[in-house]
N, C-alpha and C positions, 0 to 999 in steps of 0.2 A: 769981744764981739765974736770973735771967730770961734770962743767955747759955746757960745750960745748959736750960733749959727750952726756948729756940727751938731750941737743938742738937736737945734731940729729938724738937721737932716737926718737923722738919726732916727725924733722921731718920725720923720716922715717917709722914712724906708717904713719904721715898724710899720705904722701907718698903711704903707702903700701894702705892706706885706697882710697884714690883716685882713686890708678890702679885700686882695686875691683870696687869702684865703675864704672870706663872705662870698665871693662870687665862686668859688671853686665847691663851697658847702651849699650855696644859692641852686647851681649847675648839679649836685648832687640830690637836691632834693627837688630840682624840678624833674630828676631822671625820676626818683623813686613817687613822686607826683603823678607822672605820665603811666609808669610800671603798675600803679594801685588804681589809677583811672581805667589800664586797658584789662588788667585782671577785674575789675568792676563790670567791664564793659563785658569781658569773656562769660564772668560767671551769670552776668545776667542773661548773654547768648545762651549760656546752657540750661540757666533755669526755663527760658521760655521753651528751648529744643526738648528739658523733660516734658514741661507743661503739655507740649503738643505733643508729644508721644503718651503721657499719661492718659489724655483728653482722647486717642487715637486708640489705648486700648481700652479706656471706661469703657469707649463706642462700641468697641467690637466685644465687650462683656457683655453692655447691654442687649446688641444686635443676637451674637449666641443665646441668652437668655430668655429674647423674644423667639427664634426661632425654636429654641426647648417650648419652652408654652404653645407657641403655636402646633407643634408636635404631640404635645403631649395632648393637648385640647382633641389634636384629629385621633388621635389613639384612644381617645377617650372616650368621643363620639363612635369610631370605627368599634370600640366594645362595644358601648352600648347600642347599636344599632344590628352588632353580632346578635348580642344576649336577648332583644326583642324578637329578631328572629328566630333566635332557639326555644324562646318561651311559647313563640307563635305556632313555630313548627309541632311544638309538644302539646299545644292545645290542639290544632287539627288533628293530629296523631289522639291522642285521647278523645275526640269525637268521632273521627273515623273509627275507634276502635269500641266506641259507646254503638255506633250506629252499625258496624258489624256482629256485634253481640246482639245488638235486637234483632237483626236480619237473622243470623243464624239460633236465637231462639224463636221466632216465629215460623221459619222453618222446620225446627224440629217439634214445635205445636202442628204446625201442618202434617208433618209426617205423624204424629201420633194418633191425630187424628185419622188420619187413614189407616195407620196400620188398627186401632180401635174399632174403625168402624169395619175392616175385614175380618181381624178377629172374632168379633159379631156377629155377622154374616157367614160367617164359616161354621161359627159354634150353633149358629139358628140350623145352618144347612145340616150339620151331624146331626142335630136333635131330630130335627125333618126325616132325614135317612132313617137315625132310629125307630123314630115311631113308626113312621111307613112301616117299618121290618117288622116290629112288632105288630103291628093291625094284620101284616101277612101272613105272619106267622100264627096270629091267634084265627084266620080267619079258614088257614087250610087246617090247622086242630080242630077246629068247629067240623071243617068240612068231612075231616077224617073221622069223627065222632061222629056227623050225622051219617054218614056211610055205613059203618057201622054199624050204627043201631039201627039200622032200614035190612041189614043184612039179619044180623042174629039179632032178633026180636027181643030174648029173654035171657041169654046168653051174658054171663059179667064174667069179666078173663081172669083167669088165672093170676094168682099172686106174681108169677114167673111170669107171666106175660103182660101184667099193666106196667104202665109206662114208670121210670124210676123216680123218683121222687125227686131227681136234678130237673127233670122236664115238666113236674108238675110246681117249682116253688119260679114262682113271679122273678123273672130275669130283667135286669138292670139294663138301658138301652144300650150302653154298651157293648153288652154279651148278646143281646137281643143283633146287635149290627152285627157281629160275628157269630152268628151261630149260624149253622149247615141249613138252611129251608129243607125239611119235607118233600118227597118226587110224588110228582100227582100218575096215579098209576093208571 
């Protein structure tokens, strides 16, 4: 009995020894239990910390993004509201520049017309002068001639003394405007 009684005390050291070691392996794996729980716990603190930082700078992507469009939109406008006014500008500039070409052709129609109708008037006036000169000049020939012939009745002059044949061919008003009048004696 006493072989069987160290048997199992024997096994009940092994026994005892084992639980400890179950509770010691039990203690080991609630450590590594709690270790895989708080690294769970951590990683999922970091996923949400990425999350809200990703979410933080989506926003401030999006937010830049809007603020680009919106910029771009007023630049866009700010051209085209430039480029209307350059187009506008260059169409009055081309009207004004239509309506001062007719101004200054119609002015120089007016002026031609005056300088036309002095021309005219100046050309009537020479021709006037001339003929005057010539009606004067044929009227003291007549005058000279009938002088003459009231004086020497029968008398025709001498080759050397009729008049030269410049003064007997029909003078042009011009020459007629300049030529020397005759002194009434």
């Amino acid at each position: 009995m006493r072989t069987l009684l160290a048997t199992q005390e024997q096994e009940l050291c092994r026994l005892r020894h084992e639980i400890q070691e179950h509770h010691q392996e039990r203690s080991v794996l609630r450590n590594l239990q709690e270790e895989v729980q708080e690294n769970h716990r951590q990683r999922e603190t970091l996923l949400k910390s990425h999350d809200r930082a990703l979410t933080v700078l989506r926003d401030e992507i999006q937010e830049q993004h809007c603020q680009r469009d919106t910029l771009l939109a007023a630049q866009k406008e700010e051209f085209l509201r430039f480029q209307n006014e350059l187009q506008e500008r260059d169409r009055l500039r081309e009207i004004e520049i239509v309506q001062h070409t007719a101004a200054m052709e119609e002015h120089l129609r007016s002026e031609l017309k005056k300088v036309g109708a002095h021309v005219v008037t100046r050309c009537q006036a020479e021709k006037e002068r001339e003929l005057a000169a010539m009606v004067q000049h044929d009227m003291q020939h007549r005058h000279t001639i009938q002088t003459a012939s009231q004086a020497e009745p029968a008398r025709f002059p001498a080759e050397s003394e009729s008049p030269t044949c410049q003064d007997n061919q029909p003078q042009t008003p011009r020459q007629a405007s300049t030529a020397p009048l005759p002194q009434h004696a």
